[in-house]
PAGU-323116 format. One record per residue: z, y, x of N, C-alpha, C in turn. Coordinates in steps of 0.001 Angstrom, whole numbers, padded with zeros to 6 digits, always signed. Layout:
BEGIN
ZYXZYXZYX ...
//
This chain:
BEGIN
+073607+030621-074254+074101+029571-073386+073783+029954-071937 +074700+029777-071260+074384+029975-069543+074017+029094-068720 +073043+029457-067807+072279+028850-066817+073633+027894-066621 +074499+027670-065946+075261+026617-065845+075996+025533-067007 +075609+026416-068519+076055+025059-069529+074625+024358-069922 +073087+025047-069404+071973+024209-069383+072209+023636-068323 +072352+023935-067332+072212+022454-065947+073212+021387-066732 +074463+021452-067170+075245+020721-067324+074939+020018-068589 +074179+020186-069284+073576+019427-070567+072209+018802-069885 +071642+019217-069356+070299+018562-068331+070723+016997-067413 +071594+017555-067011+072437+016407-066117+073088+015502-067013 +074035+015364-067966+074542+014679-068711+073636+013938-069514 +072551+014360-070208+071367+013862-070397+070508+013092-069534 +070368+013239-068414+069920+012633-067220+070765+011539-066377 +072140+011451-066700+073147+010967-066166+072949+009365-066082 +072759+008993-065205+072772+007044-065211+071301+006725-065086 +070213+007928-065262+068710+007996-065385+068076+007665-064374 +067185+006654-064114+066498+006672-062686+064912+006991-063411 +063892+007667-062188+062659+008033-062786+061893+006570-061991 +061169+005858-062831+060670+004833-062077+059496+005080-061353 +059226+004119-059861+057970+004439-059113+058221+003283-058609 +057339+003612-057417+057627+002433-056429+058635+002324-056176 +059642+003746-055865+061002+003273-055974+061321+004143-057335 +062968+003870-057215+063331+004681-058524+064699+006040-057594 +064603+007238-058370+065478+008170-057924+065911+008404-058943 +067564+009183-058904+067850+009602-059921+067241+011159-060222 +067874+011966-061258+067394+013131-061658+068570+014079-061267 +068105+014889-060656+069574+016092-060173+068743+017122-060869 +069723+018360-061355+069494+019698-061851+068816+020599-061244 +068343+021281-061330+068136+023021-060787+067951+023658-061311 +068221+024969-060730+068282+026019-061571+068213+027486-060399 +067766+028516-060514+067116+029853-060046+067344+030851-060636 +068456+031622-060186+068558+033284-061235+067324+033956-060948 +066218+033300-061722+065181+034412-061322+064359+034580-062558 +064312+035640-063096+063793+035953-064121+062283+036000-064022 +061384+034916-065161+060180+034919-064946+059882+034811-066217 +058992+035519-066503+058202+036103-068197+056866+034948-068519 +056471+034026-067556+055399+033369-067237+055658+031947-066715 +055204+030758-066892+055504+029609-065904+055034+030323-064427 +055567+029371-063938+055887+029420-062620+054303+029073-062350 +053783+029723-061019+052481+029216-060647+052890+027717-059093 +051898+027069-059001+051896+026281-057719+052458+026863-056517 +051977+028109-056291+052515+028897-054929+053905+029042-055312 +054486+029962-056464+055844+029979-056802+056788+028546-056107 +056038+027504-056875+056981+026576-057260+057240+025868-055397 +056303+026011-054955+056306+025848-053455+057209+026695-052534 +057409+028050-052822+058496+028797-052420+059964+028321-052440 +059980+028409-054245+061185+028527-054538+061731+026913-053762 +061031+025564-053650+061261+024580-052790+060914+024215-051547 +061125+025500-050809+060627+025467-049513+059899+024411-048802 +058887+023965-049561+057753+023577-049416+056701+024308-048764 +055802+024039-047641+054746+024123-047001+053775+024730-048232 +053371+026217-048510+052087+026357-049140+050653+026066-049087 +050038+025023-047858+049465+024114-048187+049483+022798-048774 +050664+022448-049293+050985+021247-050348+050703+021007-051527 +049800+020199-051778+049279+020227-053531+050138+019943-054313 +049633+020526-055199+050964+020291-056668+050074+020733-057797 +050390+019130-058170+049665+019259-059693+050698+019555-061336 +049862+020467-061593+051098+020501-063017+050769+019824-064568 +051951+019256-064995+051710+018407-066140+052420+018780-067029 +052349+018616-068088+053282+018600-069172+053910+017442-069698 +055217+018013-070216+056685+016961-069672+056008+015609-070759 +055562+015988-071724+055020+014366-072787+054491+014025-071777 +053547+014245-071087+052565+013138-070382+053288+012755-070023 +054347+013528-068628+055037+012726-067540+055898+011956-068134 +056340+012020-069041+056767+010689-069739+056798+009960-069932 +055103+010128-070890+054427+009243-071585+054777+007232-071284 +054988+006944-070457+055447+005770-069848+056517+005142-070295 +057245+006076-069843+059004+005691-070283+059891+006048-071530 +059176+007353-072312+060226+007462-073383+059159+006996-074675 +058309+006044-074670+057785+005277-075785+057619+004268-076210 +058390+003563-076923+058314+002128-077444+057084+001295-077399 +056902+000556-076451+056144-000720-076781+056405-001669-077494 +055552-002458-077768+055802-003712-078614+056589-004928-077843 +056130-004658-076937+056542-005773-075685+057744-005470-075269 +058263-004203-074787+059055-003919-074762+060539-005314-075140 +061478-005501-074088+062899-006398-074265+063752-005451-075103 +065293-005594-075395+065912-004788-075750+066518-003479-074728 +066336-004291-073672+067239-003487-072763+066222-002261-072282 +064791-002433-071891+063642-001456-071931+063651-000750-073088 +064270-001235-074513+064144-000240-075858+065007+000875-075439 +066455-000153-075189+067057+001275-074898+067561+002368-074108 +066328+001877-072687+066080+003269-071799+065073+003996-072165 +064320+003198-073622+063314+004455-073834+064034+005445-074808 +065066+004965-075457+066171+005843-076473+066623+007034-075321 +066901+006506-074038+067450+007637-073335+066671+008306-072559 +065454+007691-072354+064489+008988-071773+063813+009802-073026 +063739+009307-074151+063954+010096-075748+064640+011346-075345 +065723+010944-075619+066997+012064-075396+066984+012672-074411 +066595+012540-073112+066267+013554-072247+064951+014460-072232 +064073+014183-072940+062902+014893-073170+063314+015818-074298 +063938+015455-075138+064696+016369-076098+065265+017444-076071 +066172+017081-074893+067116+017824-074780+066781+018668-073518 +065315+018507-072244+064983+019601-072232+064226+020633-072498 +063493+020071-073993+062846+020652-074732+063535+021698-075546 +065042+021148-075880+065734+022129-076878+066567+023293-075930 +066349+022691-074761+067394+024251-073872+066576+025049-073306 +065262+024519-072847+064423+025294-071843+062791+025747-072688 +062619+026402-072552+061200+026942-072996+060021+027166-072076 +059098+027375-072388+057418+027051-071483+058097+026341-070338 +058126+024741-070616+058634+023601-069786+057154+023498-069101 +056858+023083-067914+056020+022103-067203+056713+021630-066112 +055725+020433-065662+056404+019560-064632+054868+019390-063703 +055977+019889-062154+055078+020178-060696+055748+018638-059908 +054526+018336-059975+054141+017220-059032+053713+017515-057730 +054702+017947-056517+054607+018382-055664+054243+017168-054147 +053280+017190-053685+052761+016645-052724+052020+015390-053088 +052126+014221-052020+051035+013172-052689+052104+012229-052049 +051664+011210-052129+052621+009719-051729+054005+009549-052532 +054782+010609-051079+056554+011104-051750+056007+011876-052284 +056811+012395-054174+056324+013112-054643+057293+013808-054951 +057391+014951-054604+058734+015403-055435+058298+016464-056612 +059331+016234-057523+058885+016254-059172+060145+017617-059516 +059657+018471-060197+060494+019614-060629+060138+020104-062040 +060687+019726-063105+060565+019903-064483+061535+021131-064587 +060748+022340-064950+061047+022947-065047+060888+024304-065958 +061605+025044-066604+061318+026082-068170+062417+026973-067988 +062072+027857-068895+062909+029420-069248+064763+028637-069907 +065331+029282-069245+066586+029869-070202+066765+030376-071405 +067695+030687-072387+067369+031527-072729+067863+033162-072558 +068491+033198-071236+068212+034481-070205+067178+034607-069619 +066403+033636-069506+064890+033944-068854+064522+033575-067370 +066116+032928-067193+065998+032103-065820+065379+031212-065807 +065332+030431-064813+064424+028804-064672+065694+028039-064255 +065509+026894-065060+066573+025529-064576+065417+024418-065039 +065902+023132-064820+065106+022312-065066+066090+020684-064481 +065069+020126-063997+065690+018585-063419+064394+018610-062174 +064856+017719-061387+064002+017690-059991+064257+015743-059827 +063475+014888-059037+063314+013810-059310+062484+014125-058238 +061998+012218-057603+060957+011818-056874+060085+011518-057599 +059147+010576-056655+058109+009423-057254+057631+009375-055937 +057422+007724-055868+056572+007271-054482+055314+006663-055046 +054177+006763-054772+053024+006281-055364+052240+006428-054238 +051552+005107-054090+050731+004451-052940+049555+004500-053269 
//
């Protein structure tokens, strides 16, 4: 599959998706012809988003960053059930296209968020997102 039919299954999966925070953003694609045998390190991931390399960035793995939104509570209404069905399906589905996934939590306050894993050419694509946290 090619770097452009993973963005386009990433996005369609993501499509109508907002990531919640203080505010909510949607999820746009990315993707990098750059062949990497290794996750991406903090400095990398700061490059490739021309980001300031004094900017912290913490890295998580995509369940945690989740953890919130794609799991059924009890409490949970219907309509919260079934955005957790679709943040389900987006954790899925970039689990099933992309390989050694993590997610860089880049800066502090505005956060900008880059979930990102291998091809299977060995490129990096992923989804990119905010978060505002006070």
């Amino acid at each position: 599959m090619s770097n452009a039919e993973v963005a386009a299954k990433l996005k369609e999966a993501a499509d109508s998706l907002l990531m919640p925070s203080e505010s909510e953003y949607p999820f746009e694609s990315v993707h990098w012809q750059i062949a990497q045998q290794k996750p991406l390190t903090p400095n990398q991931i700061l490059e490739f988003t021309n980001h300031s390399l004094d900017v912290p960035v913490e890295v998580v793995d995509v369940d945690y960053f989740f953890r919130n939104i794609a799991v059924e509570q009890e409490w949970h209404d219907n309509q919260q059930k079934e955005n957790v069905k679709k943040y389900k399906k987006l954790v899925e589905t970039i689990k099933s296209n992309l390989s050694d996934v993590q997610v860089y939590r880049v800066g502090t306050i505005n956060i900008d968020v880059y979930i990102v894993g291998k091809t299977q050419s060995g490129n990096l694509a992923g989804l990119s997102t905010k978060l505002v946290e006070t």
